[in-house]
C-alpha positions in Angstrom: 0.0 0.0 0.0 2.9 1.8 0.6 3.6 2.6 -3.3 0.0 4.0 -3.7 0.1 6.2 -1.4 3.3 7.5 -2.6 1.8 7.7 -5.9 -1.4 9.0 -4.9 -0.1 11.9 -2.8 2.8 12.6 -5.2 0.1 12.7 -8.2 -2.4 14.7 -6.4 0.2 17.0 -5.0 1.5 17.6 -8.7 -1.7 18.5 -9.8 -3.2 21.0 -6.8 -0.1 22.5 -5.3 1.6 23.0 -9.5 -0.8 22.7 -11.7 -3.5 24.8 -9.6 -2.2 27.5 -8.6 -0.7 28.5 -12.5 -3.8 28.0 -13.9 -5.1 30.6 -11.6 -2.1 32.7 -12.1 -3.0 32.7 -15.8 -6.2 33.6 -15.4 -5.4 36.2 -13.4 -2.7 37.5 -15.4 -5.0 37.7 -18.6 -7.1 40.5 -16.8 -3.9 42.7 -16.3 -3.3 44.8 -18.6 0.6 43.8 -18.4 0.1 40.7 -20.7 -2.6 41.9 -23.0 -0.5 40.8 -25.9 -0.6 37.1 -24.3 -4.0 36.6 -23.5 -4.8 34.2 -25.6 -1.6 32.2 -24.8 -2.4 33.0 -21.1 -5.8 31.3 -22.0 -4.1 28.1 -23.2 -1.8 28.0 -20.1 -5.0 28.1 -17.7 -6.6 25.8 -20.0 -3.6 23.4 -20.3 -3.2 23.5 -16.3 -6.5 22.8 -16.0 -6.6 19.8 -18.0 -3.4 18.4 -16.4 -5.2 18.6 -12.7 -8.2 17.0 -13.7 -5.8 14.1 -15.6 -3.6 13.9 -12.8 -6.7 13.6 -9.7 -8.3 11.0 -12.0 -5.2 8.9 -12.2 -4.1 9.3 -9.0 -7.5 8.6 -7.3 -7.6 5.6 -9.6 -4.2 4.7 -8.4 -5.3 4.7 -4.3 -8.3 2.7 -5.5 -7.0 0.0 -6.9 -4.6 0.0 -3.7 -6.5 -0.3 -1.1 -7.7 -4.2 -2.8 -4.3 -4.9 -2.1 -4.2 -3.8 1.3 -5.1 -7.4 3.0 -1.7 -8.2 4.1 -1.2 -4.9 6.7 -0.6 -6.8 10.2 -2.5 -5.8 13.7 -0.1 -2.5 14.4 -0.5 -0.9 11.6 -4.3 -1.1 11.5 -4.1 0.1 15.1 -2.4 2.9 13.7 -4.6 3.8 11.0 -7.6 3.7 13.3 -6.2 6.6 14.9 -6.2 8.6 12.0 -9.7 7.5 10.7 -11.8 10.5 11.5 -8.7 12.1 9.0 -9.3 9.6 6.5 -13.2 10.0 6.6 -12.7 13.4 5.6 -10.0 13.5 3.5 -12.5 11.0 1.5 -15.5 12.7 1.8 -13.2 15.7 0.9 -12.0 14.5 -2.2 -15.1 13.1 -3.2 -16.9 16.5 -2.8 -13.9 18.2 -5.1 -14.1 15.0 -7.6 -18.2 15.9 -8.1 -16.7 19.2 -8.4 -14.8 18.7 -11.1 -17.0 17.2 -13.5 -19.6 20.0 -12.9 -16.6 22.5 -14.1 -15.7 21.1 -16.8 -18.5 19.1 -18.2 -20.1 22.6 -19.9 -16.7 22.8 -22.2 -16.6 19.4 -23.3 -18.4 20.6 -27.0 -16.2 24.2 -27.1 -13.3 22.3 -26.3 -13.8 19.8 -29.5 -14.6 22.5 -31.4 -11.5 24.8 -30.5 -9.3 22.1 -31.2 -10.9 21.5 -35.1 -10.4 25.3 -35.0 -6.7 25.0 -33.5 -6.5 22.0 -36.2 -7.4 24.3 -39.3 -7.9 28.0 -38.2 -4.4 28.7 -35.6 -3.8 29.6 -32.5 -6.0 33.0 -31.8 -8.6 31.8 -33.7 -9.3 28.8 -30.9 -8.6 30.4 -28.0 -11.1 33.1 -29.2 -14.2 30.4 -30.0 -14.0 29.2 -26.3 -13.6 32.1 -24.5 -15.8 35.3 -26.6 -18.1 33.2 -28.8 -20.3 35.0 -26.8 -18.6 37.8 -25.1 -20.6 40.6 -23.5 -23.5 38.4 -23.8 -25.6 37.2 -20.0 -24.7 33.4 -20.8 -20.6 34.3 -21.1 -21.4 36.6 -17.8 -23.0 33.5 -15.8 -20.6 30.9 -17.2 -17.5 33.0 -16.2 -18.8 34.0 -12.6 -19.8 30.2 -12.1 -16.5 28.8 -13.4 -14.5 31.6 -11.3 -16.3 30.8 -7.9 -15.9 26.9 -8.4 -12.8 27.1 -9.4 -11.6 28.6 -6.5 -13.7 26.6 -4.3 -11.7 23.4 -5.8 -8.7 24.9 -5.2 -9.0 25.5 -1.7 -10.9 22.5 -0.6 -7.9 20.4 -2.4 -5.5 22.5 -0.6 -6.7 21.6 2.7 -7.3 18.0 1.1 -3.7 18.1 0.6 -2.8 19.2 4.0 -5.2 16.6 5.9 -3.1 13.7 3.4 -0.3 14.3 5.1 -1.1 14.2 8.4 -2.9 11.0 7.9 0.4 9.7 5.8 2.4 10.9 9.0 4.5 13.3 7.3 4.1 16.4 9.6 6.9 18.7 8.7 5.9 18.8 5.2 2.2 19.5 5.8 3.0 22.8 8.1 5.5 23.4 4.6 2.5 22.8 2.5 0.7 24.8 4.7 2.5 27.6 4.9 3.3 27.7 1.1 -0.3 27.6 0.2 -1.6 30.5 3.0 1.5 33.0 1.2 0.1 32.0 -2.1 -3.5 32.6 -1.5 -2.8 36.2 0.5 -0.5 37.0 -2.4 -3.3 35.9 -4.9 -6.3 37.6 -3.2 -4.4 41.3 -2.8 -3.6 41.2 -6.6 -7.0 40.4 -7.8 -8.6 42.8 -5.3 -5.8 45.1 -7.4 -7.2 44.3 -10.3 -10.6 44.7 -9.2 -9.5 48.2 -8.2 -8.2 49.4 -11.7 -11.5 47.7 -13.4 -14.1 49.3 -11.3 -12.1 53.1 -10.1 -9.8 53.6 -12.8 -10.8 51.9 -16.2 -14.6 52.3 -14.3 -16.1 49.4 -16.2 -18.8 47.1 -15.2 -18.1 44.1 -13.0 -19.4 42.0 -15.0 -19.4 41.6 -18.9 -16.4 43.6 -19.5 -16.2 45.9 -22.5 -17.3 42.7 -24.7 -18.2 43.4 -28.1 -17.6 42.7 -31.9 -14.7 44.8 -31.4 -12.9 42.6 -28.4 -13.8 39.6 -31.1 -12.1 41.7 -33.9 -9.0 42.3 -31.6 -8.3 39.0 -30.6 -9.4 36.9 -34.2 -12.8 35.7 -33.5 -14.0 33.9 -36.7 -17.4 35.3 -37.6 -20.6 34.1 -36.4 -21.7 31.9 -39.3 -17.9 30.3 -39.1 -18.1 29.8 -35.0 -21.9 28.0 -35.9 -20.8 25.8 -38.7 -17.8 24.8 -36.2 -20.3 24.1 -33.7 -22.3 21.6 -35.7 -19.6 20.1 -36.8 -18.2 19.1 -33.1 
């Protein structure tokens, strides 16, 4: 059992404590007005991450799985031990299964956009892609809701599978590094929160747009490539 949990916690740690926190980074980033050259690159980076965490929970939830049906040859200490810990282990379960339902209700509403950017990627390059998935419909109340929802999920995964993290290492006995992790993930999210609360700042005081929606418009489409509206349907059928 020893393996999967190594595995497990190395996967899972990979994808939260890495893969996480730079896909917020690049979301973040592509509201500054520092990398509005890269936004669309930025877009693939948080996509990218994103897509990497979900790949590496599912495999290494799968791996724990399958370990614990190989788990029947532990002797009597060693249970002892874990039933010490098994109020941590109900809840780093009931944890991870809350962020696994989690997961599927953020990214199941992009499994068709994603097809269809990468037919668009395939044929049409890079902007073009990026572009179909994120301002097919900017400005519009259904790009408004999607990205509100999507925002306030995704950090509600990310800090539930922080403090997943956390509560696997203390059940896997590795104290020192779960005050590290600790520590490493309380600098990150104060660092995190007083940028976007910057950006927030410049949005809604000096730029004094809306919260919500964003300038938007055929002329955002125009700046970044967006392929017409007859091209973006006809990709949509076809996906």
């Amino acid at each position: 059992m020893g393996s999967s949990l190594d595995a497990h916690g190395t996967l899972l740690g990979l994808a939260w404590l890495v893969f996480a926190p730079i896909a917020l980074i690049a979301a973040l980033l592509k509201r500054s007005n520092w990398f509005s050259s890269k936004e669309s690159q930025l877009f693939y980076v948080h996509v990218a991450s994103n897509c990497a965490v979900v790949l590496l929970t599912a495999i290494g939830v799968a791996v724990i799985a399958l370990g614990e049906d190989d788990d029947d040859d532990d002797d009597e200490e060693e249970e002892e031990e874990e039933e010490e810990d098994e109020d941590n282990e109900d809840n780093h379960k009931s944890l991870g299964a809350f962020i696994a339902i989690f997961i599927l209700i953020q990214v199941s509403p992009l499994r068709r956009q994603s097809a269809c950017a990468l037919r668009m990627l395939a044929g049409r390059g890079f902007n073009n892609s990026f572009a179909l998935v994120a301002l097919t419909e900017t400005g519009g109340s259904w790009r408004t809701a999607f990205e509100v929802v999507h925002g306030l999920v995704g950090y509600l995964l990310a800090l539930s599978a922080h403090a997943n993290v956390v509560v696997g290492l203390d059940i896997y006995g590795a104290e020192d590094a779960s005050v590290g992790v600790m520590a490493l993930v309380v600098i990150f999210w104060i660092v995190y929160v007083v940028f976007r609360l910057y950006l927030l700042y410049v949005q809604l005081f000096v730029k004094k747009e809306p919260l919500f929606g964003g300038s938007g418009g055929s002329s955002e489409k125009q700046r970044l490539g967006v392929p017409d509206d007859a091209e973006v349907e006809i990709a949509m059928r076809e996906s």
